[in-house]
C-alpha positions in Angstrom: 20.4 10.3 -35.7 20.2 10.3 -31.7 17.5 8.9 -30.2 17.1 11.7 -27.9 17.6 14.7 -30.3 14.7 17.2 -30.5 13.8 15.8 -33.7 13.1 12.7 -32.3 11.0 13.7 -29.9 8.7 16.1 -31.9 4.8 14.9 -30.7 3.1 17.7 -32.5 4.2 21.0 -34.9 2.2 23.3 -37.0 2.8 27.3 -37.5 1.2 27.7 -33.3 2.2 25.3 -31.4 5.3 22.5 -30.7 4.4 19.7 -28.6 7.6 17.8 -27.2 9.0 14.8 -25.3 10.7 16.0 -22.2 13.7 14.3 -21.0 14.1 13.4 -17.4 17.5 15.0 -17.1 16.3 18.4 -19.0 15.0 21.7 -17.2 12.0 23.3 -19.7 13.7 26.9 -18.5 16.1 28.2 -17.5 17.1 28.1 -13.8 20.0 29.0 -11.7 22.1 25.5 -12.2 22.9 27.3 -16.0 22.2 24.1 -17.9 20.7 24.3 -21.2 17.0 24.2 -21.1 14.5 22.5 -23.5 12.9 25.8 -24.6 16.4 27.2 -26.3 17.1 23.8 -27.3 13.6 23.9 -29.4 14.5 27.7 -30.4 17.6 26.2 -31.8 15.6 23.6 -34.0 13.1 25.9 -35.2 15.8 28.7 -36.3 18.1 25.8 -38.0 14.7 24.2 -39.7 13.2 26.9 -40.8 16.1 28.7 -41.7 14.3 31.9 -39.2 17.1 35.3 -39.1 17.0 36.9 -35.5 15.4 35.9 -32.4 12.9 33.1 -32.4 9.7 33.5 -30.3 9.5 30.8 -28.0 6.3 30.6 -25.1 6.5 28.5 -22.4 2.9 26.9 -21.5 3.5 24.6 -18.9 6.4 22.7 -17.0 7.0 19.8 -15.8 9.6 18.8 -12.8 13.5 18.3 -14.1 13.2 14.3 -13.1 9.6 14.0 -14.6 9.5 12.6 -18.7 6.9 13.4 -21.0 4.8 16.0 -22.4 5.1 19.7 -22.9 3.6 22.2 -24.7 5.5 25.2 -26.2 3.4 28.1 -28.0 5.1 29.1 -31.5 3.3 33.0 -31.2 2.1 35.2 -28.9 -2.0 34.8 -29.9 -1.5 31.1 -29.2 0.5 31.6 -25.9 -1.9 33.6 -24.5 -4.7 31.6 -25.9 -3.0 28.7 -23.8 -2.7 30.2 -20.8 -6.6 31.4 -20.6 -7.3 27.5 -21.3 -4.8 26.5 -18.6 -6.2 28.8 -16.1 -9.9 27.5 -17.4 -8.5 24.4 -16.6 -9.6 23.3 -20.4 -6.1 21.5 -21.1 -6.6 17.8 -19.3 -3.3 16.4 -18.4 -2.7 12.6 -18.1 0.2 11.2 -15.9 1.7 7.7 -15.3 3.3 6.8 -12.4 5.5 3.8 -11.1 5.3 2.9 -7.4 6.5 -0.2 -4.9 3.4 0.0 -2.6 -0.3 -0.9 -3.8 -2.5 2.0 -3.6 -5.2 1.6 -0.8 -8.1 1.2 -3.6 -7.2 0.3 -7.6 -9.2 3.5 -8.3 -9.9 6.6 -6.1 -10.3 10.2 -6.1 -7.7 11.9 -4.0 -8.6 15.4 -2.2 -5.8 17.2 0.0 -4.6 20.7 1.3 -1.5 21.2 0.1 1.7 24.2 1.8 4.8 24.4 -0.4 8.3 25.3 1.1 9.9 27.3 -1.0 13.0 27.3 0.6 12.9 23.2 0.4 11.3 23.2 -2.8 8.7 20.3 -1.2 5.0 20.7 -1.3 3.5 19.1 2.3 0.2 18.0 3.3 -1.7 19.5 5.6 -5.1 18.2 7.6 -6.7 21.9 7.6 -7.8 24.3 4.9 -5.7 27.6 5.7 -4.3 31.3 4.0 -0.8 29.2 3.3 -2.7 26.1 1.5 -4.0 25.2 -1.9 -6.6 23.1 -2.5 -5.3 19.6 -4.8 -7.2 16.9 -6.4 -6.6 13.9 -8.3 -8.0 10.6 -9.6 -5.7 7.9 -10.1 -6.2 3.8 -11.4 -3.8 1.3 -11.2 -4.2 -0.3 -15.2 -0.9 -2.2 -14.5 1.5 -4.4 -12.1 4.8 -6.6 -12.2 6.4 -8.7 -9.7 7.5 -5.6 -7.5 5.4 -2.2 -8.9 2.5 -0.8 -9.8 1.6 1.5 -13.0 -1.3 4.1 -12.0 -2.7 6.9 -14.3 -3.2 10.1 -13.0 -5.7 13.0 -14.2 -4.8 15.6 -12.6 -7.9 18.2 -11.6 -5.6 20.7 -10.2 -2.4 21.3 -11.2 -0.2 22.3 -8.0 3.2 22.2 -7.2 4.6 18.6 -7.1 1.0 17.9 -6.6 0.8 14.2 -8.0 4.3 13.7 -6.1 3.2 14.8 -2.9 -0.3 13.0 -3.0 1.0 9.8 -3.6 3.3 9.5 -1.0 0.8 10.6 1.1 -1.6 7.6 0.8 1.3 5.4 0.9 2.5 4.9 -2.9 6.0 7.6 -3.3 7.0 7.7 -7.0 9.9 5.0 -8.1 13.0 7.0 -7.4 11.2 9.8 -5.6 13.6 9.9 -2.4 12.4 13.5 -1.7 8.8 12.5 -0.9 9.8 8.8 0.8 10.7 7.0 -2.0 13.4 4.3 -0.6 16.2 5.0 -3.0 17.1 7.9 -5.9 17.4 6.2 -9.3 20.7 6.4 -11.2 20.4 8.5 -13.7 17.9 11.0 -11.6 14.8 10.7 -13.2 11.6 9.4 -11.5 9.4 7.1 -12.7 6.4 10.1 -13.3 5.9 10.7 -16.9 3.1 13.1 -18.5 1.4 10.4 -20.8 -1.2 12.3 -22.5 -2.3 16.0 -23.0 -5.6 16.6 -24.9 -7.4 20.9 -25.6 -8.9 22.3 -28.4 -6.3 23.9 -31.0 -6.2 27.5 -29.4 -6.1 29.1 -33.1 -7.8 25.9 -36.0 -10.1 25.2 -33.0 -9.7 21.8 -33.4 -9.4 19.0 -31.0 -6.1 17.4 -30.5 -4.8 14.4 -27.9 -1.3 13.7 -28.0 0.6 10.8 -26.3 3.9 11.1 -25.1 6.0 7.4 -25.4 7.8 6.8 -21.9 11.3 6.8 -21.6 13.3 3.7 -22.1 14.3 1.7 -19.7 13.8 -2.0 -18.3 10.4 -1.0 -16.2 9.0 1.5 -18.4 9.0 -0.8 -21.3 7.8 -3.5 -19.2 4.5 -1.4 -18.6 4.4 -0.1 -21.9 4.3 -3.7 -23.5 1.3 -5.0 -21.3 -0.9 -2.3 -22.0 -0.1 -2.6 -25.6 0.8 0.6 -26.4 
């Protein structure tokens, strides 16, 4: 079976929710390039498995950028979808990011503040020195927990969740994203992707009320797997 088919890549599924391991190259919706996104590719899997007549209800939680890997969670009925999206708004779902870069952060832990203006037309999220009506308030922490000859690993928890947030605030202390050539990075990697991935989501079940933590593997490649081996995991 391929690596890469839904299957595969299945973190977490009960009768609520489907937790799965976004590709780099895949959109979680639909957008205006027509390619097939991960949400109809999960409706597809859950009407062929469960053998389900008609449409299949599919809500989207969360996304995550086209070029970013990792985590993402898809509500399997309406109570839980809106369930999610009051704990997303509560900011009750803690997200967990790893991120590759070339430049050592100024500290090997720090909490980073900024205001952040998106461009919509350029689909870029800028920095800006001064609070105003345009900006949105961002906020990270980050820790470097590996290095290799030429990069760094840092984890990010993310206490906001803005647009290209963790993207943006990197390269602003120095540190753009391997393959990131939209916020500074030097060069685009080959196959698109970035080296951001959403490591880890933990919330409480929205409908067993239960805690759950799930951990997304990164993709693999060469650098990822380099990290991945050193911390052990």
């Amino acid at each position: 079976m391929n690596a890469n088919s839904i299957e595969n890549r299945i973190l977490y599924e009960d009768n609520h929710l489907l937790l799965v391991n976004k590709l780099p190259s895949e959109i979680v919706q639909g957008d205006k390039t027509g390619d097939e996104p991960l949400s109809e590719k999960i409706k597809t899997y859950i009407k062929v498995k469960y053998n389900k007549p008609g449409e299949v209800f599919l809500g989207v939680v969360h996304r995550i950028d086209r070029p970013v890997s990792g985590v993402v969670i898809f509500a399997r009925t309406s109570k839980s979808l809106s369930r999610l999206n009051e704990m997303l708004k509560a900011g009750q779902i803690r997200k967990t990011y790893w991120a590759v870069v070339k430049n050592p952060p100024p500290g090997d832990n720090d909490r980073l503040i900024n205001y952040l203006w998106r461009d919509e037309d350029r689909n870029k999220t800028f920095i800006k020195t001064q609070k105003d009506k345009q900006t949105q308030v961002a906020e990270l922490t980050y820790t470097m927990i590996g290095k290799s000859k030429d990069y760094y690993l840092l984890e990010i928890n993310l206490i906001t969740g803005r647009h290209h947030q963790i993207r943006a605030q990197l390269s602003h202390i120095g540190c753009p994203i391997r393959g990131d050539l939209k916020y500074g990075y030097a060069r685009s990697n080959l196959d698109g992707s970035i080296h951001l991935h959403a490591r880890l989501i933990s919330f409480i079940h929205p409908v067993k009320q239960v805690p759950l933590e799930i951990v997304a593997p990164p993709p693999d490649d060469p650098l990822w797997n380099h990290f991945a081996s050193q911390i052990n995991t």
